[in-house]
C-alpha positions in Angstrom: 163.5 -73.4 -202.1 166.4 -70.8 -202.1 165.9 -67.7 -199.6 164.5 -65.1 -202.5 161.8 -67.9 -203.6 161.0 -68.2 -199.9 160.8 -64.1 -199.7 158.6 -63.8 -202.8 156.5 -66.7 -201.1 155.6 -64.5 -198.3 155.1 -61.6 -199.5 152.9 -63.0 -202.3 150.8 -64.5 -199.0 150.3 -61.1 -197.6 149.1 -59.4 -200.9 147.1 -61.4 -201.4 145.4 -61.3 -198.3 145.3 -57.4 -198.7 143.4 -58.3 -202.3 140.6 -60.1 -200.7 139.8 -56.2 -199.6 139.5 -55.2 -203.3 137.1 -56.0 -206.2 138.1 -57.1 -209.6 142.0 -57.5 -208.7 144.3 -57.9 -211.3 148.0 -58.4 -210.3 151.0 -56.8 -211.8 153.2 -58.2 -214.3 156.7 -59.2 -212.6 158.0 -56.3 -214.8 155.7 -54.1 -213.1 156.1 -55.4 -209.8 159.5 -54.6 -210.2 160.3 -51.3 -212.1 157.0 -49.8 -211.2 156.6 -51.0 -207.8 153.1 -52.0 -207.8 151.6 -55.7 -206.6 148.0 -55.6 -207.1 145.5 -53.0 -209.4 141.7 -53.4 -207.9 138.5 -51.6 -206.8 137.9 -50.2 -203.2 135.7 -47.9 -202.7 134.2 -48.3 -206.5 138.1 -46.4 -207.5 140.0 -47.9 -209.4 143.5 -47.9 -207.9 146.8 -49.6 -207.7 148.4 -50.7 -204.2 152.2 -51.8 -203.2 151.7 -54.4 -200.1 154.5 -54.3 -197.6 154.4 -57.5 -195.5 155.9 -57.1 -191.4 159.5 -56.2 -191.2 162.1 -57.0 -188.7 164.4 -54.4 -187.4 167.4 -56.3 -188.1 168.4 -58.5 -190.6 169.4 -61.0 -188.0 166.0 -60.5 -185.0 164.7 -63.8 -184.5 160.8 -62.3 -185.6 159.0 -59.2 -187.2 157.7 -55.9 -184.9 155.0 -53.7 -185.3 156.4 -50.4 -184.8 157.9 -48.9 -187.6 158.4 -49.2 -191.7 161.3 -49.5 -193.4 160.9 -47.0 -196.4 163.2 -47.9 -199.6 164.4 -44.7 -201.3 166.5 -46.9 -203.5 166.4 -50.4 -203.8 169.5 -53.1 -203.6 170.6 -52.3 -207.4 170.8 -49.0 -207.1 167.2 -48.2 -208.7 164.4 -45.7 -207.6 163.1 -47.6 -204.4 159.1 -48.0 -204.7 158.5 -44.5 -202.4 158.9 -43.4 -205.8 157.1 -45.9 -207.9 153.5 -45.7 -209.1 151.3 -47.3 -206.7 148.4 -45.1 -205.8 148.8 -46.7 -202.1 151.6 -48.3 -200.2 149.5 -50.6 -197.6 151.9 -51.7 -194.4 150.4 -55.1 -193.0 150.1 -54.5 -189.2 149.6 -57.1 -186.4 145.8 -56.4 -186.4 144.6 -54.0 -189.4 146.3 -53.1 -192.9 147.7 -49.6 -192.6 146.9 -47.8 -195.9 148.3 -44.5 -196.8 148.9 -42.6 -200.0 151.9 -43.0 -201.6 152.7 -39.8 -202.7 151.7 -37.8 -199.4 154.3 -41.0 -197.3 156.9 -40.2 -199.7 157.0 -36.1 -199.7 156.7 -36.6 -195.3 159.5 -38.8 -195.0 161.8 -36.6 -197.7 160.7 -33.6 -195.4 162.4 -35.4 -191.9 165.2 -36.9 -194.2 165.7 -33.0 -195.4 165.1 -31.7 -191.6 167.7 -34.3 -190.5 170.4 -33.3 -192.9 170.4 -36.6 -194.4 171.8 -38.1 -191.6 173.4 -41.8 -192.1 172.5 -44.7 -189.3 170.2 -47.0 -188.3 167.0 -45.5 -186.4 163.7 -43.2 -187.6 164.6 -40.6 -189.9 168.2 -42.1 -191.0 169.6 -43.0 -194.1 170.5 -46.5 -194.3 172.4 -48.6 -196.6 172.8 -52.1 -195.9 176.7 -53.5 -196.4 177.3 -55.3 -199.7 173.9 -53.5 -201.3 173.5 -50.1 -203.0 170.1 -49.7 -201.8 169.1 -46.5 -199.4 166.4 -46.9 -196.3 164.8 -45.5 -193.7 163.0 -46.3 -190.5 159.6 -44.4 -189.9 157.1 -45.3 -186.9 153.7 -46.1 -187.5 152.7 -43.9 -185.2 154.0 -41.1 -187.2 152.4 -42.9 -190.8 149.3 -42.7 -189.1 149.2 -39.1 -188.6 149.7 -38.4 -192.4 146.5 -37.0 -194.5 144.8 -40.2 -196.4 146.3 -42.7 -194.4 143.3 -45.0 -192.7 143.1 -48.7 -191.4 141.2 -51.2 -192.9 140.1 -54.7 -191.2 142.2 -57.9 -191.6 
């Protein structure tokens, strides 16, 4: 198994653990997945509504395991593309250690474009920094949870 089959493993894992949450599930197409930056269409709450599941990140490429503490947000992905902030899920759900962190993907995506603004569009590695990885064209940014939490819409649902 190469390193991308591996990665598209585990992330398939986590969605669909988050889908077990929804009713009637139906999953993206890979050319959705990809160019619209959706995983999994389903029911919660009796809405219909489509979801973008972001499985635990590490820090640093090289950190031996995942933390808890803050997103990476992709502004533009690895080829250069609109990075799924500005997709068309409905909801961008964040798997935490205990509890799925679910927040609208709009209202995550015009806060973080406010501190990128308020920051001058600063370039480094930390919260509220434009990062772009060597060799890649993408364009990302560290936010805490603890900030994501705060934002309007945003609530925790069971694992």
């Amino acid at each position: 198994m190469t390193k991308y089959e591996d990665f598209r493993l585990r992330g398939r894992i986590v969605e669909e653990a988050f889908a077990k949450n929804l009713t009637d599930p139906v999953w993206a197409t890979p050319q959705q997945d990809f160019q619209e930056h959706w995983d999994v269409r389903g029911k919660l709450c009796d809405v219909d509504l489509k979801f973008d599941v972001k499985g635990m990140k590490k820090k640093n490429r090289y950190d031996q395991s995942v933390q808890d503490e803050c997103a990476w947000i992709e502004g533009t992905n690895v080829r250069g593309k609109p990075g799924w902030i500005k997709g068309l899920a409905d909801y961008i759900v964040f798997e935490r250690k205990d509890c799925w962190l679910v927040v609208k993907r709009e209202d995550l995506k015009t806060f973080v474009f406010e501190k990128l603004r308020d920051k001058g569009y600063e370039e480094g590695k930390g919260p509220y920094l434009v990062y772009q990885r060597e060799g890649r064209q993408d364009r990302i940014t560290m936010v805490p949870f603890t900030d994501i939490e705060k934002i309007k819409e945003t609530f925790k649902m069971d694992k």
